[in-house]
PyMOL Python script that loads the backbone (N, CA, C, O; Angstrom):
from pymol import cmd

cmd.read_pdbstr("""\
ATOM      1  N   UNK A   1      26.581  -3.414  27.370  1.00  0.00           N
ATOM      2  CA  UNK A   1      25.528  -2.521  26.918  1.00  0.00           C
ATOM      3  C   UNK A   1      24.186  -3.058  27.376  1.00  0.00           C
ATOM      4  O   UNK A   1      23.737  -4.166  27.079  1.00  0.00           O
ATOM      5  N   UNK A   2      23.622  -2.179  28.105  1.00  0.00           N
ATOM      6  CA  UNK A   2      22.367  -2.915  28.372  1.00  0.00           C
ATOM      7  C   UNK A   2      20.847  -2.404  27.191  1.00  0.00           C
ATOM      8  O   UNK A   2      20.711  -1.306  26.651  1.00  0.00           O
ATOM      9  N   UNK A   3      20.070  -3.391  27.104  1.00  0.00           N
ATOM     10  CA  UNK A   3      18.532  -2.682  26.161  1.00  0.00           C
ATOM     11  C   UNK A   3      17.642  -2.692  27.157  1.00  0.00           C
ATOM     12  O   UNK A   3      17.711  -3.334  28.205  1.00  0.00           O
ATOM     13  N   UNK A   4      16.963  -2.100  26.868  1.00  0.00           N
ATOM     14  CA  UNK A   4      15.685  -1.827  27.449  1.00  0.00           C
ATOM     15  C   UNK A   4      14.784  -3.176  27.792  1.00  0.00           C
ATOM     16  O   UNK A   4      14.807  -4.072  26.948  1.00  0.00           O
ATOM     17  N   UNK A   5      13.863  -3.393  29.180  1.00  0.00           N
ATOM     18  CA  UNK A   5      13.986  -5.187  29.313  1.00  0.00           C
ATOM     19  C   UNK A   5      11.876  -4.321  29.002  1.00  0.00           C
ATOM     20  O   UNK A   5      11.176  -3.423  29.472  1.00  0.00           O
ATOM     21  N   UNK A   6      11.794  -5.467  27.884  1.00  0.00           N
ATOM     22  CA  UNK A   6      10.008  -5.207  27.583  1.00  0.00           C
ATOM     23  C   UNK A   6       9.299  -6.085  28.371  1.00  0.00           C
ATOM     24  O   UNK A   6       8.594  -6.938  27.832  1.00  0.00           O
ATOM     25  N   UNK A   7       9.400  -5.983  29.805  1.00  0.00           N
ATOM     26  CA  UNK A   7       8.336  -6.403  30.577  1.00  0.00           C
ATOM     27  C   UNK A   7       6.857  -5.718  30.581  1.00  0.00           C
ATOM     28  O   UNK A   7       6.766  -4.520  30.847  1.00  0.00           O
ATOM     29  N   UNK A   8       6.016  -6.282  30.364  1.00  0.00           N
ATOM     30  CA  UNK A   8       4.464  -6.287  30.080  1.00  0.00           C
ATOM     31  C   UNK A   8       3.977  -5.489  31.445  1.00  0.00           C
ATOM     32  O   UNK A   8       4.222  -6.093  32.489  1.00  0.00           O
ATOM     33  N   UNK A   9       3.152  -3.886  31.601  1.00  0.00           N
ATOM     34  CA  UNK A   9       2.889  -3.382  32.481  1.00  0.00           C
ATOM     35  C   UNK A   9       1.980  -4.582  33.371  1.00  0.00           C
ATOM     36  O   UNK A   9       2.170  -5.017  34.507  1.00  0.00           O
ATOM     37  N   UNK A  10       1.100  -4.859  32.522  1.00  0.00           N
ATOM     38  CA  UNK A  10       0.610  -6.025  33.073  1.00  0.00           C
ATOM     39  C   UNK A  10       1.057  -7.266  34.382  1.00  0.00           C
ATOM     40  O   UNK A  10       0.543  -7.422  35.490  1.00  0.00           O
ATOM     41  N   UNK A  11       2.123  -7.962  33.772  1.00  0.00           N
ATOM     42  CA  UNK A  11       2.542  -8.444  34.646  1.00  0.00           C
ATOM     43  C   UNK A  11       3.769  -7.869  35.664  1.00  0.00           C
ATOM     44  O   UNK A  11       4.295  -8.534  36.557  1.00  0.00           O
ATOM     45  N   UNK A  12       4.004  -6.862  35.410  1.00  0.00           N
ATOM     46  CA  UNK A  12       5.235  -5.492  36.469  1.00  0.00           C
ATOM     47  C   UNK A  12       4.208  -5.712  37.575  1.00  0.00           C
ATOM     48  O   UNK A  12       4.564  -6.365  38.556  1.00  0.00           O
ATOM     49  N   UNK A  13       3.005  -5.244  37.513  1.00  0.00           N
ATOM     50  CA  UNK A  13       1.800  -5.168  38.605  1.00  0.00           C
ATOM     51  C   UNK A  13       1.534  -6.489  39.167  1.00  0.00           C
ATOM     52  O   UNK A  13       0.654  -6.328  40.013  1.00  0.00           O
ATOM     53  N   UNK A  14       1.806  -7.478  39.116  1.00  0.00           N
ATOM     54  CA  UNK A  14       1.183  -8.884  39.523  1.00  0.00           C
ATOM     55  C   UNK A  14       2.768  -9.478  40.010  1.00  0.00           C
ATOM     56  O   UNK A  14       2.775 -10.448  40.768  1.00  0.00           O
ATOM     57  N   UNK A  15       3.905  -8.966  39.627  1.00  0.00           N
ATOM     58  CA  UNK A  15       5.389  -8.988  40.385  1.00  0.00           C
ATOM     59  C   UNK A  15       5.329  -8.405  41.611  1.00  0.00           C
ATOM     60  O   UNK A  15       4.831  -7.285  41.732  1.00  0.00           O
ATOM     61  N   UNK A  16       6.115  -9.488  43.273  1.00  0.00           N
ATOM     62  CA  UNK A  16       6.293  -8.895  44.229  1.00  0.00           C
ATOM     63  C   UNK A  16       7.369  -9.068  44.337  1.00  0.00           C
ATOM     64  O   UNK A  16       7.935  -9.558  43.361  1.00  0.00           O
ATOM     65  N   UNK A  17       8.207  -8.747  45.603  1.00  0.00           N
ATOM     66  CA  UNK A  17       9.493  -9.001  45.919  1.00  0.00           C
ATOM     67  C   UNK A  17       9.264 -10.216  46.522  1.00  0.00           C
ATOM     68  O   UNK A  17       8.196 -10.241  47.133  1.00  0.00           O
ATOM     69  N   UNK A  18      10.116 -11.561  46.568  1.00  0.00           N
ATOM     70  CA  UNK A  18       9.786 -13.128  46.869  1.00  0.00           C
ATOM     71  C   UNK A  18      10.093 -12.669  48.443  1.00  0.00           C
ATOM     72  O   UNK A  18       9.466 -13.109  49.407  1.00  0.00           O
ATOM     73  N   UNK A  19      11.247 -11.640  48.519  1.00  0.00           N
ATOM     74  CA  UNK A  19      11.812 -11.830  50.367  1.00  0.00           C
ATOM     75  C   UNK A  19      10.724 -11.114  50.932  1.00  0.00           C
ATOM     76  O   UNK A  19      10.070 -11.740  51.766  1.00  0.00           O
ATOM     77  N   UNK A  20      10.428 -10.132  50.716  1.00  0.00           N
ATOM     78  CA  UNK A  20       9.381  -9.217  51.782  1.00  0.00           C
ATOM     79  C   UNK A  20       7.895  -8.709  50.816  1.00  0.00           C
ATOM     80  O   UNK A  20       7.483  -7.675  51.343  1.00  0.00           O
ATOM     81  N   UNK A  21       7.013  -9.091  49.632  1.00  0.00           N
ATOM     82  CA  UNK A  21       6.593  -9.452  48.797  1.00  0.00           C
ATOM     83  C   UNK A  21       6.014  -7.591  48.597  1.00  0.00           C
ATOM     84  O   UNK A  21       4.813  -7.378  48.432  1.00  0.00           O
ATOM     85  N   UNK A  22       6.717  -6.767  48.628  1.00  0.00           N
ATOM     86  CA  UNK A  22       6.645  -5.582  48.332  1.00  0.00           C
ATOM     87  C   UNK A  22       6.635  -5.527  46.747  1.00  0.00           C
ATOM     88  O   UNK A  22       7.225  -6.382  46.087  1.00  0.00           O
ATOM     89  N   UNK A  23       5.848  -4.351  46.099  1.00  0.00           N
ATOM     90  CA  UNK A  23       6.120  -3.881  44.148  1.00  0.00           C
ATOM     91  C   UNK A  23       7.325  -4.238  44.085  1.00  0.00           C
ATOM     92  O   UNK A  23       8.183  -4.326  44.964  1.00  0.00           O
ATOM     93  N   UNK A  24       7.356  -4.509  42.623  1.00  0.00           N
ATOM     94  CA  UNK A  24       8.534  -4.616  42.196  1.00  0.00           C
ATOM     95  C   UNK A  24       8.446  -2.845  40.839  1.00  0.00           C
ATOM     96  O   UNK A  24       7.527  -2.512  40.090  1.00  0.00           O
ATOM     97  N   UNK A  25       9.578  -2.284  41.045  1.00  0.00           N
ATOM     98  CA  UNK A  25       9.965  -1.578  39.774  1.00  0.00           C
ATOM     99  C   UNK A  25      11.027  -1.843  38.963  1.00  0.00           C
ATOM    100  O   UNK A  25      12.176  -2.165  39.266  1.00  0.00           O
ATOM    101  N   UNK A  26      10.416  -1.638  37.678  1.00  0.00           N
ATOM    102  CA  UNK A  26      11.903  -2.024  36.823  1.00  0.00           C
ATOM    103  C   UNK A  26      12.471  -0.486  36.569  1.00  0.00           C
ATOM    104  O   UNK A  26      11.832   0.563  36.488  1.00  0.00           O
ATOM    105  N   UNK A  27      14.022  -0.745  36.464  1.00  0.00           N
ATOM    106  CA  UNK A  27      15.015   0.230  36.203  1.00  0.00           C
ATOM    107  C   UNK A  27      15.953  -0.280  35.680  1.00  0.00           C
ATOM    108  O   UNK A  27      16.909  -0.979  36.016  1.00  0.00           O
ATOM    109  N   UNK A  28      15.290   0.460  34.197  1.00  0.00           N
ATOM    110  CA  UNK A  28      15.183  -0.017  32.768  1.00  0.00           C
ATOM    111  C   UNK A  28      17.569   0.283  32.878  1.00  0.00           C
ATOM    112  O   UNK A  28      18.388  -0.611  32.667  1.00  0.00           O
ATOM    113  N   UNK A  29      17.854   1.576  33.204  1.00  0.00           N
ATOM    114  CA  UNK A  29      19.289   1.464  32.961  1.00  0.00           C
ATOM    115  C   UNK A  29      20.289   0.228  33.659  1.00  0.00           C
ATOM    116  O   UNK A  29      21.314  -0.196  33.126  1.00  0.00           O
ATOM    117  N   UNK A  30      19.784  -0.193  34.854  1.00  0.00           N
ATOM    118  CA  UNK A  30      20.519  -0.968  35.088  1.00  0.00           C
ATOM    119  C   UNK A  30      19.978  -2.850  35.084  1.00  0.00           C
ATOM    120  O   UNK A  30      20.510  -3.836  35.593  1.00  0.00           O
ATOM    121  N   UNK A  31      18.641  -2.676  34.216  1.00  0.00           N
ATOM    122  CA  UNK A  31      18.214  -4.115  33.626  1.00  0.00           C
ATOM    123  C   UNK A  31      17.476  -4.690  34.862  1.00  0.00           C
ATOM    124  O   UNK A  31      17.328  -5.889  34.629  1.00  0.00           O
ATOM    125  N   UNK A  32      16.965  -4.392  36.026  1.00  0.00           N
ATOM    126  CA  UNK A  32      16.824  -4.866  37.508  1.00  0.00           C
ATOM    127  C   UNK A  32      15.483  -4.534  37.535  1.00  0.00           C
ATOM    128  O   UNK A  32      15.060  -3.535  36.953  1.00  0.00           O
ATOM    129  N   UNK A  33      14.802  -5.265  38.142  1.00  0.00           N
ATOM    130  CA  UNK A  33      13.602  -5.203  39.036  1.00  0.00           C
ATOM    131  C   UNK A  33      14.206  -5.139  40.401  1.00  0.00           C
ATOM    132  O   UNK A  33      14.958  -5.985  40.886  1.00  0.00           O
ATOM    133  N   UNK A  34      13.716  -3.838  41.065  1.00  0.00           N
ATOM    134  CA  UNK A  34      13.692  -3.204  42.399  1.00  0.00           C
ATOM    135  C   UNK A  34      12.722  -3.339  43.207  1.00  0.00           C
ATOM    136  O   UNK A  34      11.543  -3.223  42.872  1.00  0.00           O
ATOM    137  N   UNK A  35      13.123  -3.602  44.363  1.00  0.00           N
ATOM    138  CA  UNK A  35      11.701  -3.693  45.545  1.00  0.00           C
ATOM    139  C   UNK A  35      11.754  -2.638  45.697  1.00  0.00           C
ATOM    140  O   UNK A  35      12.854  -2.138  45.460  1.00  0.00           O
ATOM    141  N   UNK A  36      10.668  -1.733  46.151  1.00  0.00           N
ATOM    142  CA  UNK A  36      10.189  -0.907  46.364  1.00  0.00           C
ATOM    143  C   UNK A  36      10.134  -0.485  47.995  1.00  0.00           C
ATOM    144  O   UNK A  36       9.971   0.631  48.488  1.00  0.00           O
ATOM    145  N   UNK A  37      10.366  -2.042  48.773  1.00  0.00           N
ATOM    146  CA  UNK A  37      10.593  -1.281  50.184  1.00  0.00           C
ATOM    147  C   UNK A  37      11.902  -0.507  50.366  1.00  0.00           C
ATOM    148  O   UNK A  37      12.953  -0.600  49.732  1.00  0.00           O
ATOM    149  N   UNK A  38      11.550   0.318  51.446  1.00  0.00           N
ATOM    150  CA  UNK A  38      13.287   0.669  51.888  1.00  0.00           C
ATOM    151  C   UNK A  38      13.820   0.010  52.908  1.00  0.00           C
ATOM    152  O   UNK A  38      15.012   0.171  53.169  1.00  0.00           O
ATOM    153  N   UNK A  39      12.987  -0.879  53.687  1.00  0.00           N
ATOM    154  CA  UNK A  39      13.793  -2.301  54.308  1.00  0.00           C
ATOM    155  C   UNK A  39      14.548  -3.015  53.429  1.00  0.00           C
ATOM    156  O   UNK A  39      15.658  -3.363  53.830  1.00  0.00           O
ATOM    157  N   UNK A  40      14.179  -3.351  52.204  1.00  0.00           N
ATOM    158  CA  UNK A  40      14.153  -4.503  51.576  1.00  0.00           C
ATOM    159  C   UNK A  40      15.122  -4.070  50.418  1.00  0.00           C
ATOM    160  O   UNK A  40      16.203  -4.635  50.250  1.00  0.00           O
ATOM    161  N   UNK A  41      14.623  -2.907  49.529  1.00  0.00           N
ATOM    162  CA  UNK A  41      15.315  -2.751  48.164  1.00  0.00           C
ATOM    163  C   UNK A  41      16.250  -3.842  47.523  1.00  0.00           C
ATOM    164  O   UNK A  41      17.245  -3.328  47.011  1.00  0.00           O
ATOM    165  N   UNK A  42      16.200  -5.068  47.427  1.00  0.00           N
ATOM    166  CA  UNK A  42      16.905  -5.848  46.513  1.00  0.00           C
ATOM    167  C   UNK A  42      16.655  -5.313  45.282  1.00  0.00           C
ATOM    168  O   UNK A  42      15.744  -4.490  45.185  1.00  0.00           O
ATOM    169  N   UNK A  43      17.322  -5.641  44.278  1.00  0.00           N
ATOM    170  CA  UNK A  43      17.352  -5.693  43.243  1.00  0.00           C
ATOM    171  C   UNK A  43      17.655  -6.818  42.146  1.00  0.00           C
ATOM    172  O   UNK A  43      18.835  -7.135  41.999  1.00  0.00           O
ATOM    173  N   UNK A  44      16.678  -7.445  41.365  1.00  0.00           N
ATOM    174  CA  UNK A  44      16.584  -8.259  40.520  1.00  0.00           C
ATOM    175  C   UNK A  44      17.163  -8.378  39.268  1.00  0.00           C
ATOM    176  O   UNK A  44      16.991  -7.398  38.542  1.00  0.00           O
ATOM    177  N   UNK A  45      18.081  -9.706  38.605  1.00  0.00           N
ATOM    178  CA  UNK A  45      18.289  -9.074  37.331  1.00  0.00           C
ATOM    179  C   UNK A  45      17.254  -9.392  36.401  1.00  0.00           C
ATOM    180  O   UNK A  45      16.379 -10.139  36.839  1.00  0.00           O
ATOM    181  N   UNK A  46      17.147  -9.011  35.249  1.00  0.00           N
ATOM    182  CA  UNK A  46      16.318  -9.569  34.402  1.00  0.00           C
ATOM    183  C   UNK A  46      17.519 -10.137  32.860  1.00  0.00           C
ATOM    184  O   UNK A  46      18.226  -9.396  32.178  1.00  0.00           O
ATOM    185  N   UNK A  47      17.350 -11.634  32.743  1.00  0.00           N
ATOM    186  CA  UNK A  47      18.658 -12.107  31.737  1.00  0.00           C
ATOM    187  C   UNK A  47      17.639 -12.383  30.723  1.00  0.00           C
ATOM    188  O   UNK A  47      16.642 -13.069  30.950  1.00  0.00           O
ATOM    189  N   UNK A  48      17.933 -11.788  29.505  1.00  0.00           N
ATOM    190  CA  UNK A  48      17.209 -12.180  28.029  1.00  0.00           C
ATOM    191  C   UNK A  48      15.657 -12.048  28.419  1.00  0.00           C
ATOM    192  O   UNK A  48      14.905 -12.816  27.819  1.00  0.00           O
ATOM    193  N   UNK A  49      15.084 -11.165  29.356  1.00  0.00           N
ATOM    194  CA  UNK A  49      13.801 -10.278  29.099  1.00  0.00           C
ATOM    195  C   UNK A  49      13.043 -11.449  30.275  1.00  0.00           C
ATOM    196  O   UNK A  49      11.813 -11.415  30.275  1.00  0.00           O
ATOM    197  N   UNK A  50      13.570 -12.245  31.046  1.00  0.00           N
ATOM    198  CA  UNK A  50      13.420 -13.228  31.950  1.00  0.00           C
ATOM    199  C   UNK A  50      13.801 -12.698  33.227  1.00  0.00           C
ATOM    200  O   UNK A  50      15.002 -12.570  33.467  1.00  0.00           O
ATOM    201  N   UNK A  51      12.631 -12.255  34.383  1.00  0.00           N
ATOM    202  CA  UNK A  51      13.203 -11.884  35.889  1.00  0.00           C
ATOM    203  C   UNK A  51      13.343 -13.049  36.062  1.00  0.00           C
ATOM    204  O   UNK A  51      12.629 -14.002  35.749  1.00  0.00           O
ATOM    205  N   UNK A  52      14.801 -12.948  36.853  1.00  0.00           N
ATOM    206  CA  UNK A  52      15.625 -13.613  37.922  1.00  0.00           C
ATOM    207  C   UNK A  52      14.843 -13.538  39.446  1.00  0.00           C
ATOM    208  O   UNK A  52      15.190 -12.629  40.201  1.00  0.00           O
ATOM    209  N   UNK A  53      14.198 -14.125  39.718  1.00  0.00           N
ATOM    210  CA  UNK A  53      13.304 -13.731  41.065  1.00  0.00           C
ATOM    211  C   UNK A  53      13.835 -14.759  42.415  1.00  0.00           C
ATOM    212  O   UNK A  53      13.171 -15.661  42.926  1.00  0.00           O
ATOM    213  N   UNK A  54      14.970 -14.398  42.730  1.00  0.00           N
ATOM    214  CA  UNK A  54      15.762 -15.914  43.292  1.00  0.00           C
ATOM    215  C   UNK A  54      16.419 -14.936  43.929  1.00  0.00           C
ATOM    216  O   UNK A  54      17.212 -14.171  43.380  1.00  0.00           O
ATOM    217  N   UNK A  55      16.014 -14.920  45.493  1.00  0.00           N
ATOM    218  CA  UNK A  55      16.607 -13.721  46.530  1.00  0.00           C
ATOM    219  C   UNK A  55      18.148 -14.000  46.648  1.00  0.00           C
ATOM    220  O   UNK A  55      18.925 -13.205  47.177  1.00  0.00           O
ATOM    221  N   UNK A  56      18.581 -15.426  46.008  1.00  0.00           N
ATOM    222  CA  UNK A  56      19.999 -15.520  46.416  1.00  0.00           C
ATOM    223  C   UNK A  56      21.083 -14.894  44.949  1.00  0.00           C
ATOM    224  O   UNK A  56      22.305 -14.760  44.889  1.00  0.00           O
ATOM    225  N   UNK A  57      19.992 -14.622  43.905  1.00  0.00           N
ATOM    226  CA  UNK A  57      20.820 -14.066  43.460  1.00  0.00           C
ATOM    227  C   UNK A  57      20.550 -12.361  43.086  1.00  0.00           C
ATOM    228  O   UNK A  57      21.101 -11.742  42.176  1.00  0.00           O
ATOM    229  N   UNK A  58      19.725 -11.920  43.890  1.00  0.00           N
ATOM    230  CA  UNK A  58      19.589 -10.713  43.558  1.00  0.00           C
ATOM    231  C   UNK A  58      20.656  -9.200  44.328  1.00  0.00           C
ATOM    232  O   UNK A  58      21.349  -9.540  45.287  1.00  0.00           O
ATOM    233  N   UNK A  59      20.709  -8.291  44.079  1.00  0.00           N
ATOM    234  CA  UNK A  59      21.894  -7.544  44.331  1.00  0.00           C
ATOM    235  C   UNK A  59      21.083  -6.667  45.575  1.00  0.00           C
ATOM    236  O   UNK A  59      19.911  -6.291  45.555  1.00  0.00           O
ATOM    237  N   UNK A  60      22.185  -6.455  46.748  1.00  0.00           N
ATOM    238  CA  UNK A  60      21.144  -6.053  48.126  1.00  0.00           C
ATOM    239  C   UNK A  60      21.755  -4.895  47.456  1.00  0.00           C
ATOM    240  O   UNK A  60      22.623  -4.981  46.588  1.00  0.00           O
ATOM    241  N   UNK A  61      21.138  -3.572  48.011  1.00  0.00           N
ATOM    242  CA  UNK A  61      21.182  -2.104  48.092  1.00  0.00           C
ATOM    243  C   UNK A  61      22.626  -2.022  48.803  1.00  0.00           C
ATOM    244  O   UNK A  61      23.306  -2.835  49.429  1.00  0.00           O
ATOM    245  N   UNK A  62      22.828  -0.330  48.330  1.00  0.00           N
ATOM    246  CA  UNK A  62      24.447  -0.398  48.834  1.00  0.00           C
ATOM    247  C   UNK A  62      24.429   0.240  50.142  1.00  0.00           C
ATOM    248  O   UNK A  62      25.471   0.353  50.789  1.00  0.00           O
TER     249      UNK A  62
END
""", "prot")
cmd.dss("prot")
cmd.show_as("cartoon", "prot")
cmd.util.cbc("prot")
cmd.orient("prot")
């Protein structure tokens, strides 16, 4: 079951992607911070309201 991850708009805006340092968006159903490129789109997890910002463990686009 996933909850809703209460990341601070604040710092969402001051988050880049570490590989290609594009926005990050969160998408709240699947708990992830998303890059925003379409080169790039990794996806981040976020564990106990904590981004995972570690390109080796983030999930590439399908």
């Amino acid at each position: 079951m996933n909850q809703k991850t209460p990341i601070n708009a604040e710092l969402l805006d001051l988050l880049v992607c570490p590989s290609c340092r594009s926005q990050l968006a969160l998408d709240y159903e699947s708990n992830e911070l998303v890059c925003t490129s379409r080169g790039c789109a990794l996806a981040y997890p976020v564990l106990e309201d904590v981004p995972v910002l570690l390109v080796d463990e983030a999930r590439k686009p399908l």
